[in-house]
BAFI-3210 file (N, C-alpha, C; in Angstrom, 3 decimals, decimal comma, padded with zeros to 6 digits):
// residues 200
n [1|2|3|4|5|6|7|8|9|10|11|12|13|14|15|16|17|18|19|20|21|22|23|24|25|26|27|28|29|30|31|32|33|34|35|36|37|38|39|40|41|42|43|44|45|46|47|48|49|50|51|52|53|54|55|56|57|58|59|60|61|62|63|64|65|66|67|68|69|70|71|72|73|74|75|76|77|78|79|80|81|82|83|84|85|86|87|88|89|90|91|92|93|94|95|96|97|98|99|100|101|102|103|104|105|106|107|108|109|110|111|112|113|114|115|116|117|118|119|120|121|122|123|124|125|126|127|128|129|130|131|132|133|134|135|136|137|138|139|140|141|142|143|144|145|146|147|148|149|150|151|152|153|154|155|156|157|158|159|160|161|162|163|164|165|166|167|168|169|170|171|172|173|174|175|176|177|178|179|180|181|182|183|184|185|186|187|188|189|190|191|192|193|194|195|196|197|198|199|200]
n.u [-027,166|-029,783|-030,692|-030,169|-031,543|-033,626|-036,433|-040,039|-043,074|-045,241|-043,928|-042,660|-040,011|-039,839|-038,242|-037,138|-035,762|-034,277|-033,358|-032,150|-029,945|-028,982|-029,034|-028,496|-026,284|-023,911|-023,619|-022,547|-020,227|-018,749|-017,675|-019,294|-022,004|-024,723|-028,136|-030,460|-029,872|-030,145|-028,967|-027,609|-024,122|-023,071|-020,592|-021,217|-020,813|-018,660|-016,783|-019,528|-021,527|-024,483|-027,530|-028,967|-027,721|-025,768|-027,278|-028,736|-031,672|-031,841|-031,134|-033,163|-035,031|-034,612|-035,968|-039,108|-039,301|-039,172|-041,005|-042,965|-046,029|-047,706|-049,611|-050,734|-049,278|-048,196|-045,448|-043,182|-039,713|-038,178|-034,634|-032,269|-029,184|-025,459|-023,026|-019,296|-018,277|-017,195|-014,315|-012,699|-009,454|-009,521|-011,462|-013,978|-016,793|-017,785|-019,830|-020,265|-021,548|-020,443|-022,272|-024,184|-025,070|-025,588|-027,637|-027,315|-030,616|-030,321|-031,551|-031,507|-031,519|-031,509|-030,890|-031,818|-032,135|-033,729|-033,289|-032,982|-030,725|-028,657|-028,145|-027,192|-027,114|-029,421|-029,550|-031,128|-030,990|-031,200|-031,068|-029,128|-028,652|-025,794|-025,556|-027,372|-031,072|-032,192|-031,660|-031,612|-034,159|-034,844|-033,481|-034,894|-037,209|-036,319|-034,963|-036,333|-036,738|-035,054|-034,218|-032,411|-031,365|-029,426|-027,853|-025,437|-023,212|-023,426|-022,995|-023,458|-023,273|-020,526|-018,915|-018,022|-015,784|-014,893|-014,501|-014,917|-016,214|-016,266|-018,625|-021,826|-025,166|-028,064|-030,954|-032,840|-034,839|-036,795|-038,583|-040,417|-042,613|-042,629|-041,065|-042,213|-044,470|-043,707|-042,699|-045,637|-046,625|-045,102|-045,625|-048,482|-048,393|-046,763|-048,732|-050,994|-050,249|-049,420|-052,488|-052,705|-051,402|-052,746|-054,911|-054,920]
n.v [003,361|003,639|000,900|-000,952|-000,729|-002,637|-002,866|-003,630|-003,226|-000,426|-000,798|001,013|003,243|004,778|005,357|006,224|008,999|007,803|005,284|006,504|006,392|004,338|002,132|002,593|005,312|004,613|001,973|002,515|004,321|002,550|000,979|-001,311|-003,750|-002,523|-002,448|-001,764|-000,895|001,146|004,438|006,914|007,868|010,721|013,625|016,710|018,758|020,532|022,069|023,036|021,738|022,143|021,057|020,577|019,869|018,016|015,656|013,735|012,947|010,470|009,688|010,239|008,724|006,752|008,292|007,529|005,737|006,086|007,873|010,376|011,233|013,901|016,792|019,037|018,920|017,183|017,166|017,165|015,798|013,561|012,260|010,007|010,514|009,696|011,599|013,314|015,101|018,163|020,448|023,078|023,958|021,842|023,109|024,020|023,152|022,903|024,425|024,768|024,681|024,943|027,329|028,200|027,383|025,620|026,699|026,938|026,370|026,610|024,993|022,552|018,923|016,598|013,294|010,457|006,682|004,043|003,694|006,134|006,736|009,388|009,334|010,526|013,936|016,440|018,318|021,473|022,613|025,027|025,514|027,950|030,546|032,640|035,937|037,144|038,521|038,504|036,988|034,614|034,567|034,229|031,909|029,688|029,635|028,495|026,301|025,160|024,685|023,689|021,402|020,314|017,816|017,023|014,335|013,628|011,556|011,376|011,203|007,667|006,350|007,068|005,179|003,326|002,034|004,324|004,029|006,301|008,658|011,037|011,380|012,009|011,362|012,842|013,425|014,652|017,562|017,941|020,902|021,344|022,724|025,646|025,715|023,976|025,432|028,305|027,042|026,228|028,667|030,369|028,584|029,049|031,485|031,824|030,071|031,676|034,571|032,866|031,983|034,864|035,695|033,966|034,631|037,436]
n.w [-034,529|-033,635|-034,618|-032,710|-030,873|-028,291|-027,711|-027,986|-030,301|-028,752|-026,529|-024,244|-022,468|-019,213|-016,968|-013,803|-011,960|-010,033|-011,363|-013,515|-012,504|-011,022|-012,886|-014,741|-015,129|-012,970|-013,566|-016,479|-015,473|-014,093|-016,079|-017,061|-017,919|-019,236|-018,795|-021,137|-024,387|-025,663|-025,118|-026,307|-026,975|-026,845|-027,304|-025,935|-025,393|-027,132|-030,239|-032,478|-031,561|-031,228|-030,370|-032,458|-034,286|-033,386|-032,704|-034,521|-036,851|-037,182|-034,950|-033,011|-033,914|-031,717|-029,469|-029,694|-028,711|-025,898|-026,005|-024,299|-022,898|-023,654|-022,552|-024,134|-026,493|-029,358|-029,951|-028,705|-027,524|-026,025|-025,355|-024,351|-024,239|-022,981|-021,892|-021,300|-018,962|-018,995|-018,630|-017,194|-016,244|-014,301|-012,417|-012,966|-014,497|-018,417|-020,208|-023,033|-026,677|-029,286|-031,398|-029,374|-025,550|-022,657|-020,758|-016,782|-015,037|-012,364|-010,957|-008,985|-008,029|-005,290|-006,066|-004,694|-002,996|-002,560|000,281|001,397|000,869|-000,848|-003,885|-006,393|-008,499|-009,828|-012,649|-013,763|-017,269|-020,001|-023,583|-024,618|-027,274|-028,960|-028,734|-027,936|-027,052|-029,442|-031,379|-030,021|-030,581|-032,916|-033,627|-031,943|-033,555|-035,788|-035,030|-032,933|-029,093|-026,474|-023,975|-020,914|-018,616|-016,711|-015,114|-012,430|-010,389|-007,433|-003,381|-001,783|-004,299|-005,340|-003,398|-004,322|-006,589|-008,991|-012,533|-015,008|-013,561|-014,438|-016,062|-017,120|-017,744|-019,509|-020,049|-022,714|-024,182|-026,891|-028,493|-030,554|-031,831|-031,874|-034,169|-036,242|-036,122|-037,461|-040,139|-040,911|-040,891|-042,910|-044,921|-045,338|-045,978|-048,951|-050,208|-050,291|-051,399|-053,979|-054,552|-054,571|-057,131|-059,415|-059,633|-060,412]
ca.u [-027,339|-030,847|-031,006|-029,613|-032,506|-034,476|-038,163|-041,797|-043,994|-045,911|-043,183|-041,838|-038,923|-039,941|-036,939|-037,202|-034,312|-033,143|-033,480|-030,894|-028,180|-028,634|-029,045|-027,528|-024,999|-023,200|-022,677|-021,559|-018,955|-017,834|-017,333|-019,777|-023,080|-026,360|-029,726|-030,715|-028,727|-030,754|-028,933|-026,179|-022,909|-022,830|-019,988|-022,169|-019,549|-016,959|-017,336|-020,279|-022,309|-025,840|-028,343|-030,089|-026,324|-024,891|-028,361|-029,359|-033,061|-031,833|-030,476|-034,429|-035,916|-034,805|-036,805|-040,304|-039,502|-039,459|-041,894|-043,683|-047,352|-047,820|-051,608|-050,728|-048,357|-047,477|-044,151|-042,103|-039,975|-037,067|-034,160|-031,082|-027,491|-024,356|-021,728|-018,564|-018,238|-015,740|-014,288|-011,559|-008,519|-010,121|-012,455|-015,498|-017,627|-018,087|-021,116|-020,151|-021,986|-021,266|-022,941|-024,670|-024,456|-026,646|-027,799|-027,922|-031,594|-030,138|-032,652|-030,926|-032,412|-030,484|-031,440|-032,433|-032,581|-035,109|-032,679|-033,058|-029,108|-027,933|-026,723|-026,827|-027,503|-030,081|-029,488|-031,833|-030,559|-031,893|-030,102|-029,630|-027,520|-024,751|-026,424|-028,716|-032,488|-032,890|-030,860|-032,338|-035,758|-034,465|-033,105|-035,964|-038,389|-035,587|-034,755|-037,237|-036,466|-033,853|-033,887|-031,521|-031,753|-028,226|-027,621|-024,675|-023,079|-023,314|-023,018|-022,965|-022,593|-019,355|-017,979|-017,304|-014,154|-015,715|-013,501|-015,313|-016,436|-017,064|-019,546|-022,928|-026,819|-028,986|-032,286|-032,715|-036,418|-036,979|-039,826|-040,885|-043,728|-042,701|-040,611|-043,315|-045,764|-043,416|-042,902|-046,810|-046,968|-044,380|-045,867|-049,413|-047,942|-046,432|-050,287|-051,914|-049,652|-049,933|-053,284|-053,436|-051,063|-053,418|-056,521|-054,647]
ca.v [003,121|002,981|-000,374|-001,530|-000,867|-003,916|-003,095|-003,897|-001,487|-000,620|-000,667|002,602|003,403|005,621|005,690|007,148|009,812|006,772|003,951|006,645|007,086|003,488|001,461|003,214|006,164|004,333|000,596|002,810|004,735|001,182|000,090|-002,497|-003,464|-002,230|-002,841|-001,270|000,121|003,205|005,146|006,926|008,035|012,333|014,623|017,479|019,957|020,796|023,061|022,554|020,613|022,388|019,955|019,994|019,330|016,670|014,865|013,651|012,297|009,061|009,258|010,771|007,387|006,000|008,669|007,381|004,357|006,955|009,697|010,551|011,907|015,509|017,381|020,245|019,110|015,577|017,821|017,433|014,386|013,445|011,530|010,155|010,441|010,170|012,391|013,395|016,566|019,349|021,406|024,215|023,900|021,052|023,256|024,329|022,944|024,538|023,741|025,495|024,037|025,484|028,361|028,545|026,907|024,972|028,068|026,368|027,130|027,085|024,240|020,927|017,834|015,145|012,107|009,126|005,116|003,435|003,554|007,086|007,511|010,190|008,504|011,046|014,991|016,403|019,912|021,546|023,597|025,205|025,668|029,434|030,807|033,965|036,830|038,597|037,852|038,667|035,914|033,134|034,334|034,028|030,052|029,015|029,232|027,899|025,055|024,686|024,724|022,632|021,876|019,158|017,608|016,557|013,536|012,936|010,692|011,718|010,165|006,478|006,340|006,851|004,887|001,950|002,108|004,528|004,582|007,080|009,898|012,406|010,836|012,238|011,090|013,723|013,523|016,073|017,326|019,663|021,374|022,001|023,467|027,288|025,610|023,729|026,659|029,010|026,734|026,271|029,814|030,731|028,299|029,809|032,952|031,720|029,566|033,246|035,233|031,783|032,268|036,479|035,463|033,596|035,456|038,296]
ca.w [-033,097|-033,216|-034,850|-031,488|-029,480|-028,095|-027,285|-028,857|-030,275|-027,377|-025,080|-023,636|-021,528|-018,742|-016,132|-012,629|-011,662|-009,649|-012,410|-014,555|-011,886|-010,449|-013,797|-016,195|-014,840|-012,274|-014,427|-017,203|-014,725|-013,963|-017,159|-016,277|-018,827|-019,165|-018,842|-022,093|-025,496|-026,276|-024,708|-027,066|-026,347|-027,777|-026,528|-025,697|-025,088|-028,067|-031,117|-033,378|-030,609|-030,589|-030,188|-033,568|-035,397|-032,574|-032,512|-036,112|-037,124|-037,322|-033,368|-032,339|-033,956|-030,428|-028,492|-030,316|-027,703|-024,997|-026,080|-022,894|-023,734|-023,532|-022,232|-025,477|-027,310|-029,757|-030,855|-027,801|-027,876|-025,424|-025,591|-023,433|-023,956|-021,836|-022,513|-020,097|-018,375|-019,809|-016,658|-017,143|-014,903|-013,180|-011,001|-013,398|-015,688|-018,692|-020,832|-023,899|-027,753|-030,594|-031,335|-027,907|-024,355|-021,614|-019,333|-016,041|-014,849|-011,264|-010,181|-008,568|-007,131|-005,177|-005,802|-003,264|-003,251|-001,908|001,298|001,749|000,821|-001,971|-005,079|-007,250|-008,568|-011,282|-012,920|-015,394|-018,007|-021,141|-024,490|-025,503|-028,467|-028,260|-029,297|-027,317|-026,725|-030,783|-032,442|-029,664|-031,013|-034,482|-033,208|-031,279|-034,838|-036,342|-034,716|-031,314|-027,855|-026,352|-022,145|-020,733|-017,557|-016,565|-014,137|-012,117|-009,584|-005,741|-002,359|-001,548|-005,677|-005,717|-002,427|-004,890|-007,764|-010,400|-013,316|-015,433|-012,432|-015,177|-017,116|-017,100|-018,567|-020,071|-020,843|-023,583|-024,205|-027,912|-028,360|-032,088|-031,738|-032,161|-035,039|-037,142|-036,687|-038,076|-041,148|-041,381|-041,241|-044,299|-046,311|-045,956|-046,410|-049,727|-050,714|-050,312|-052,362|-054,932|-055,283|-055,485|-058,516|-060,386|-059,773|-061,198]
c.u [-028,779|-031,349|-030,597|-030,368|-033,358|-035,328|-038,788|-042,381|-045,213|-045,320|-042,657|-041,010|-039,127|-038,925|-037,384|-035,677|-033,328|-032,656|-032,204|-029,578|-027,931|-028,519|-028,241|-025,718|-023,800|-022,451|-021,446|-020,114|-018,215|-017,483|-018,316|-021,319|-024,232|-027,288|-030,454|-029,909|-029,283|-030,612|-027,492|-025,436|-022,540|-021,499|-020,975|-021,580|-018,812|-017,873|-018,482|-021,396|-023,855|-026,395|-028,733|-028,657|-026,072|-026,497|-029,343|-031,146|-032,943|-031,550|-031,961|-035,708|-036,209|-035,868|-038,508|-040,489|-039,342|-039,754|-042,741|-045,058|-047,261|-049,661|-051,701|-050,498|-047,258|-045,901|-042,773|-041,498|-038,211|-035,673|-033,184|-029,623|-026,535|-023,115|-020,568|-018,212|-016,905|-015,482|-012,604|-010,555|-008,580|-011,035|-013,725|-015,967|-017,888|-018,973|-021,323|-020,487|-022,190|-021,234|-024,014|-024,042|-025,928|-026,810|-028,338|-029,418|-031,526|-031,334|-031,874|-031,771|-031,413|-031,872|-031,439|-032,548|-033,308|-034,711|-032,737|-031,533|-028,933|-026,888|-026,627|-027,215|-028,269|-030,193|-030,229|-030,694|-030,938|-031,196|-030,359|-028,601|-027,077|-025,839|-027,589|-030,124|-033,054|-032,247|-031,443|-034,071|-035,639|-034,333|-033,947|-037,146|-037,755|-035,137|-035,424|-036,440|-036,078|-034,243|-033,490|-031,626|-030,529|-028,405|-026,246|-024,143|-022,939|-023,668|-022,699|-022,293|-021,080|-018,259|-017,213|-015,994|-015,188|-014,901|-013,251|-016,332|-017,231|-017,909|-020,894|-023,874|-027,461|-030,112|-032,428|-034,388|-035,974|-037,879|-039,956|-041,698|-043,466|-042,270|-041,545|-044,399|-045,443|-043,382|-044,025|-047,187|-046,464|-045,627|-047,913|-049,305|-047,618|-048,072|-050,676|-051,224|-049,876|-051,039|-053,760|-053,060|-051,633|-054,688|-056,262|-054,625]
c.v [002,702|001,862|-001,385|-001,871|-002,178|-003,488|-003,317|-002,901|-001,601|-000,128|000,793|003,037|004,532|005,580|006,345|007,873|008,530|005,868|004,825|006,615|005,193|002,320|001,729|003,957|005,359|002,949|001,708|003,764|003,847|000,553|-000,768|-002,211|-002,894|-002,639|-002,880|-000,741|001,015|003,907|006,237|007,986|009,568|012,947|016,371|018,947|020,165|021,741|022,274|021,591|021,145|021,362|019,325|019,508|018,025|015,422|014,381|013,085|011,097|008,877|009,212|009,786|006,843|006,595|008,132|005,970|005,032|008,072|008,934|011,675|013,181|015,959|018,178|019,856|017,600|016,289|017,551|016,397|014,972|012,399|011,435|009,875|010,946|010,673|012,609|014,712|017,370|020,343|022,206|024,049|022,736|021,610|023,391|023,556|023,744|023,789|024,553|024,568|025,044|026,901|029,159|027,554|026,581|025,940|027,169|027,373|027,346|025,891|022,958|020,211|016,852|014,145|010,630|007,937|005,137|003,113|005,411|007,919|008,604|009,380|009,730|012,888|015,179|017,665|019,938|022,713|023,960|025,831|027,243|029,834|031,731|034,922|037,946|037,475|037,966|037,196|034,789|033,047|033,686|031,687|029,294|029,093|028,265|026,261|024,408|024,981|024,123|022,470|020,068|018,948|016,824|015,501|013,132|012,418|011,457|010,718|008,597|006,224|005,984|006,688|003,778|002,630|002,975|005,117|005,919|008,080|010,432|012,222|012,000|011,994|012,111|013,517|015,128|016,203|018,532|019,486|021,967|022,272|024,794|026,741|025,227|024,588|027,494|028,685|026,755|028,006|030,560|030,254|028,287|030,788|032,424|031,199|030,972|034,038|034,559|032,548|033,941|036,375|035,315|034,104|036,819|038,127]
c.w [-032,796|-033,243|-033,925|-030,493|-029,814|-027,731|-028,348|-029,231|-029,388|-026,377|-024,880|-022,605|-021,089|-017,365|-015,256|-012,691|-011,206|-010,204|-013,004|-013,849|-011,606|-011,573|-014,748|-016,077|-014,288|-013,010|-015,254|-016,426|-014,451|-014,384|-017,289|-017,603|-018,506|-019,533|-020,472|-023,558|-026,180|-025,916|-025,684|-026,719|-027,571|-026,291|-026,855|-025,594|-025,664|-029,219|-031,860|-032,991|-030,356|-030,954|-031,811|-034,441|-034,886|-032,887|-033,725|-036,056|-036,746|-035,033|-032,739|-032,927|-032,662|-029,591|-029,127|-029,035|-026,127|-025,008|-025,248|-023,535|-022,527|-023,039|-023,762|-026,487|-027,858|-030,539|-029,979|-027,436|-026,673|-025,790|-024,367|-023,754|-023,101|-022,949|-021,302|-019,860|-018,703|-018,727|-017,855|-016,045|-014,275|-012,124|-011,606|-014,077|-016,639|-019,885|-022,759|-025,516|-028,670|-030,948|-029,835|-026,715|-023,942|-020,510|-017,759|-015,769|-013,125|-010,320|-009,875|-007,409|-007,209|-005,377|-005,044|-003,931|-002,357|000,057|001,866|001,135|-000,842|-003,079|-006,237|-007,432|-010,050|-011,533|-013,758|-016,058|-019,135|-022,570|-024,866|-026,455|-028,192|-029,208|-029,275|-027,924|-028,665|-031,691|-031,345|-030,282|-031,940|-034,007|-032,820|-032,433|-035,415|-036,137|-032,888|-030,287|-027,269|-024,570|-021,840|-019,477|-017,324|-015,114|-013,852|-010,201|-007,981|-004,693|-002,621|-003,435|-005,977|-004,643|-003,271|-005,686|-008,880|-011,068|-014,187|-014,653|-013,482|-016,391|-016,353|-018,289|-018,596|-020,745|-021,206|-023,989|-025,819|-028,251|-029,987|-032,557|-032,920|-034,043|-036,216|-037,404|-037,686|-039,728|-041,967|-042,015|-042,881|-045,595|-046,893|-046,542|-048,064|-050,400|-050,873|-051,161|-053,593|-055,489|-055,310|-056,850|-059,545|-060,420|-060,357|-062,610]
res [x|x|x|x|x|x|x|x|x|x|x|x|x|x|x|x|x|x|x|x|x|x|x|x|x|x|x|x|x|x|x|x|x|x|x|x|x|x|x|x|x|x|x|x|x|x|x|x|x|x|x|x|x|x|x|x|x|x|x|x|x|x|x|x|x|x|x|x|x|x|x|x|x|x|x|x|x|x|x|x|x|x|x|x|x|x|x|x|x|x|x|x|x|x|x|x|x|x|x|x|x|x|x|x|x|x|x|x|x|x|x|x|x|x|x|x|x|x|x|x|x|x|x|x|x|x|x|x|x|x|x|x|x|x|x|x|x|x|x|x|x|x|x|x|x|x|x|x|x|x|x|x|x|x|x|x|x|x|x|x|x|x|x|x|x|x|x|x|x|x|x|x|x|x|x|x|x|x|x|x|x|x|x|x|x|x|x|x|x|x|x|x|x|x|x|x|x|x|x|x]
***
């Protein structure tokens, strides 16, 4: 997929909230083309779906064409895929991956055109694993810190024909920080033991 994308090196795809609902979300609800093809197509929601499994190395080449600079931290890299919303019954959503889930964080922002009107909605949510606060510690060395930023269609949006409704765009952010330290850390830990070895 990544060998799909068209930019320069240089170039960087930084998207407003409105650029993803009005460029991206809404064509692809209409069947209809897009602007861009770096955007790839993960179901986000079924067994075996945590981030670091569904989302290979090769997929997080694309985000290097939309890594957004950090003040702390060159570890934290985003990406965007649309996936389609998984509901129970038809009334809920249910955000279930895997081994863990997308904890809403309870924060939503509509989003506005340049007309003032509501085209769309933006949820955060942050990946946590089953297990109690000891096994996400254990996950978060293991494989970083996950937080998703879900976009979907509201207001005028969807006065037109929209075939695919239950689509939604996610910009996904992981944080591998905690993760690369911990590795650094082991493998001092292992250097220091090394050399008590041989000085023995």
């Amino acid at each position: 997929m990544s060998m799909a994308v068209n930019t320069v090196p240089g170039f960087y795809i930084t998207p407003t909230d409105e650029d993803l609902i009005t460029f991206y979300l809404k064509p692809k609800a209409m069947r209809q083309s897009l602007p861009w093809d770096g955007i790839l197509e993960k179901n986000l929601y079924e067994d075996n779906a945590m981030p670091w499994v569904i989302l290979t190395e090769n997929d997080w080449e694309i985000s290097q064409k939309t890594a957004r600079v950090y003040e702390n931290s060159v570890s934290k890299d985003e990406i965007y895929v649309f996936t389609k919303l998984k509901k129970i019954a038809g009334l809920r959503f249910v955000r279930v991956a895997g081994s863990g889930y997308w904890d809403d964080n309870q924060v939503i922002t509509k989003i506005k055109n340049r007309q003032g009107e509501i085209v769309g909605i933006k949820k955060s949510f942050t990946f946590k694993v089953k297990g109690g606060k000891g096994q996400e510690k254990i996950d978060h060395k293991e494989k970083g810190r996950w937080i998703m930023h879900e976009y979907t269609l509201a207001g005028v949006s969807l006065v037109q024909e929209v075939k695919d409704s239950d689509y939604a765009i996610c910009r996904i952010f992981r944080d591998l920080s905690k993760c690369r330290k911990n590795v650094a850390e082991s493998s001092e830990g292992r250097q220091s033991r090394l050399d008590i070895d041989l000085n023995n």
